[in-house]
N, CA and C of each residue as an Amber inpcrd file, in Angstrom:
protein
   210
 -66.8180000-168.5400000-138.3360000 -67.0840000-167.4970000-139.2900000
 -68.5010000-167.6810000-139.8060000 -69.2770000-166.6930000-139.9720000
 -70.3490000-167.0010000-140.3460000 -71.0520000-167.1160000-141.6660000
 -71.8110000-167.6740000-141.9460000 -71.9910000-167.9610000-143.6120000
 -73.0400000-166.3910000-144.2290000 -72.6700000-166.2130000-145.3970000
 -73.9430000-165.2520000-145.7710000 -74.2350000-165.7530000-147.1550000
 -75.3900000-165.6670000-147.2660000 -75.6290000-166.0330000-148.8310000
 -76.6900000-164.8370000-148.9860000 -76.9380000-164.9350000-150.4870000
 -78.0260000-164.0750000-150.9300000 -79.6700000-164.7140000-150.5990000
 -80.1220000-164.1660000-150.2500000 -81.5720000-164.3050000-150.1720000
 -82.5020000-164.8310000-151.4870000 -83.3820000-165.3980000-151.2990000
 -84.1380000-166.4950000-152.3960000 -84.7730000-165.8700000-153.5450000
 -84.1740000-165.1880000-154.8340000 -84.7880000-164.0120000-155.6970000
 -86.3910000-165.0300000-155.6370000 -87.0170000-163.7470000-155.4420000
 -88.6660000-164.0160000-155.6030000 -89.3160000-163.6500000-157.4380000
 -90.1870000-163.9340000-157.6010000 -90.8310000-162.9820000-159.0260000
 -90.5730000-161.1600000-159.0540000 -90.9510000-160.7670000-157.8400000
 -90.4390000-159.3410000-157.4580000 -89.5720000-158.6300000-157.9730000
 -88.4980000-159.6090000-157.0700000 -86.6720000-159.6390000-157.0900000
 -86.3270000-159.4380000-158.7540000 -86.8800000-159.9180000-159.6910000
 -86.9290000-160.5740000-161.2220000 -87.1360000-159.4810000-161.8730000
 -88.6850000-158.9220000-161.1200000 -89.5510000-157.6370000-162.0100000
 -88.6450000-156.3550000-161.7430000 -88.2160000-156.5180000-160.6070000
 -87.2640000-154.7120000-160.5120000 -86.3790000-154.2230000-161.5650000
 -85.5080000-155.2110000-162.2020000 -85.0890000-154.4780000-163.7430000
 -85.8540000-153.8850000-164.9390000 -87.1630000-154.2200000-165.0860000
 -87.8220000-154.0040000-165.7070000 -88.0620000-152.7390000-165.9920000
 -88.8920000-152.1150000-165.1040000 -88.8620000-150.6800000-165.1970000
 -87.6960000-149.7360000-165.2310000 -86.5860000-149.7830000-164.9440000
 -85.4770000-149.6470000-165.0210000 -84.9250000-149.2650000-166.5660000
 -85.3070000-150.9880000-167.7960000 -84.9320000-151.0240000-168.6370000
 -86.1250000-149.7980000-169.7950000 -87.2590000-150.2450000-169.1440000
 -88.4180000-149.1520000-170.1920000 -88.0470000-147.8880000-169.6330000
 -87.5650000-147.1910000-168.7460000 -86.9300000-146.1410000-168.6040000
 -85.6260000-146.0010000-169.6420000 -84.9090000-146.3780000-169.6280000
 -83.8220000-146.7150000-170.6380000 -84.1710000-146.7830000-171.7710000
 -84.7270000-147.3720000-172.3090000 -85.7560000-147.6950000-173.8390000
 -86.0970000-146.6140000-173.8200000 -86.5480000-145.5000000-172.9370000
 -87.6580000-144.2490000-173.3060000 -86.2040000-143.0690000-173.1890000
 -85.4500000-143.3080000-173.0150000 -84.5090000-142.1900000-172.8350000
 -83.9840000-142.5000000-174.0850000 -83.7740000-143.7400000-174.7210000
 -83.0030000-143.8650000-175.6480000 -83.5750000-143.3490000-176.7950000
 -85.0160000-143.4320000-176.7740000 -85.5050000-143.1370000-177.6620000
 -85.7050000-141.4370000-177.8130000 -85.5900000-140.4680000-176.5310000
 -86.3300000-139.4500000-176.6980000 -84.6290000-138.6510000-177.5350000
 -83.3230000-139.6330000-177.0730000 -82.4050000-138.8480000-177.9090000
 -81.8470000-139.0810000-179.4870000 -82.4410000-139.8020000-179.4110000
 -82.4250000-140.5900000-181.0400000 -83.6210000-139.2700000-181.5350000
 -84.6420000-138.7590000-181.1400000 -85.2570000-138.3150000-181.8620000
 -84.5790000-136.5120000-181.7440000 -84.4080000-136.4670000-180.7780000
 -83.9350000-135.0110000-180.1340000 -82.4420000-134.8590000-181.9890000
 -81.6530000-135.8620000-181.9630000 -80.8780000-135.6030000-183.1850000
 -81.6800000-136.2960000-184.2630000 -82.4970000-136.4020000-184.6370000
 -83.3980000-136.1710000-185.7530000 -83.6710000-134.8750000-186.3500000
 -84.4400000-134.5370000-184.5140000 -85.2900000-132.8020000-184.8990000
 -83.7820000-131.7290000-185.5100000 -82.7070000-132.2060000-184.6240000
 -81.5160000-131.1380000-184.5050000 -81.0270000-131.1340000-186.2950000
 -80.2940000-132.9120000-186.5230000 -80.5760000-132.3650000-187.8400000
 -81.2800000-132.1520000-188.9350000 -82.2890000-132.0470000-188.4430000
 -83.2400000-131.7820000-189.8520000 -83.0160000-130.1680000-189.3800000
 -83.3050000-129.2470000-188.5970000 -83.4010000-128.3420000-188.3380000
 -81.4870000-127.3140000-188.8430000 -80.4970000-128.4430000-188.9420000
 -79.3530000-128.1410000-189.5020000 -79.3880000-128.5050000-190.8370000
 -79.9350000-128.9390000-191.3510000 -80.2200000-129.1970000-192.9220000
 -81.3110000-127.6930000-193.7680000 -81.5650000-127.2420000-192.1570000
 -82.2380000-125.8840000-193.5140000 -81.5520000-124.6800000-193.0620000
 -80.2860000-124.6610000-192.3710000 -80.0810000-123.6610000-192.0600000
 -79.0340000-123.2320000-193.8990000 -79.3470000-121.8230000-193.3420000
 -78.5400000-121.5140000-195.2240000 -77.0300000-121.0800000-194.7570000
 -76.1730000-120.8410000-195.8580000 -75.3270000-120.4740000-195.8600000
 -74.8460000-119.6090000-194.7570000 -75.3510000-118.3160000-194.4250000
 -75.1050000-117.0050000-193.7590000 -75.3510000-117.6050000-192.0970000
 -76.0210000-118.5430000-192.0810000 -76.4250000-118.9340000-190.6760000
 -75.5730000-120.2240000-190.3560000 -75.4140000-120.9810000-190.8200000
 -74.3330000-122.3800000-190.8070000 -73.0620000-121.5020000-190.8880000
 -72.5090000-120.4630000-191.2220000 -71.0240000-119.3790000-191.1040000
 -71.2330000-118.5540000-189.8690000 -72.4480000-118.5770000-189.1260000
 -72.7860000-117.7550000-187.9830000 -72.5910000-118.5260000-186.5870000
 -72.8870000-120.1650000-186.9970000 -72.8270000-121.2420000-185.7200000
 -71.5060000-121.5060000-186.0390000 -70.2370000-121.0720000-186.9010000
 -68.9010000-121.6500000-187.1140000 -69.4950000-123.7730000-187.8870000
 -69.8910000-124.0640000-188.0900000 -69.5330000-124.8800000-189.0300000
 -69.5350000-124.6120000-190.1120000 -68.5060000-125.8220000-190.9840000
 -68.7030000-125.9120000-192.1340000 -69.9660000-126.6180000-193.0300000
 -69.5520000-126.2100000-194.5190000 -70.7200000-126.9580000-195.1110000
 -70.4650000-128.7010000-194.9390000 -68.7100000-128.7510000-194.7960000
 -68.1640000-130.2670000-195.0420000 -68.9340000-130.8610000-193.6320000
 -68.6010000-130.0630000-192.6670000 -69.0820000-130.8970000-191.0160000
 -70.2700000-131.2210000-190.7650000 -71.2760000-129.9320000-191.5670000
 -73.2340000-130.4360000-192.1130000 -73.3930000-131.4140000-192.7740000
 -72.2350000-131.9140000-193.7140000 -73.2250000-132.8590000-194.3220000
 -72.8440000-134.3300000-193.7530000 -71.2970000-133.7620000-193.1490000
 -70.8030000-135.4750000-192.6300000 -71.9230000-135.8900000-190.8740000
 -72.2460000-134.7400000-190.8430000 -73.3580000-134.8370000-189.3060000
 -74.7830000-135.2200000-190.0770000 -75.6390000-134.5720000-191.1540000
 -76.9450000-134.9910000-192.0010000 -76.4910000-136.5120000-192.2130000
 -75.3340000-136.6870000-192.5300000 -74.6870000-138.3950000-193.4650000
 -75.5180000-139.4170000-192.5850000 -74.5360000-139.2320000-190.5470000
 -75.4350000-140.0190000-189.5440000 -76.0920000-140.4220000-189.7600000
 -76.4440000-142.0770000-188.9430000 -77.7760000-142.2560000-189.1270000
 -78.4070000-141.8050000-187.3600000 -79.7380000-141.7270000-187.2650000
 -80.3310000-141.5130000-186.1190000 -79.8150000-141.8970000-184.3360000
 -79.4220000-142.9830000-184.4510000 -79.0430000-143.9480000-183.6010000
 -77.3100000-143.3370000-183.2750000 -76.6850000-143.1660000-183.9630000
 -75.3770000-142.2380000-183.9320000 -74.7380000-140.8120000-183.6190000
């Protein structure tokens, strides 16, 4: 039967997660901000327009409450 092993990770082998992870870091970040813009932009909607998208005032403020990251 023949043996297989993995091949000898080089510095290379090491660096390929890397970019991977700052891709990740940059996605994470562009949606953390994407619900920033969203609720700040749900924090000025008024009355007549927050009754037009069907939420409530209770579901605006428990979504404004969030923090960024959530």
């Amino acid at each position: 039967m023949p043996s297989h092993s993995l091949p000898h990770s080089s510095p290379i082998d090491d660096a390929r997660p890397y970019p991977y992870r700052i891709q990740q870091l940059l996605t994470l970040l562009r949606i953390w901000q994407q619900r920033h813009r969203s609720r700040r932009q749900l924090a000025q909607l008024d009355s007549r327009l927050l009754a037009d998208t069907g939420i409530s005032a209770a579901q605006r403020q428990a979504e404004l409450n969030k923090p960024f990251w959530r």
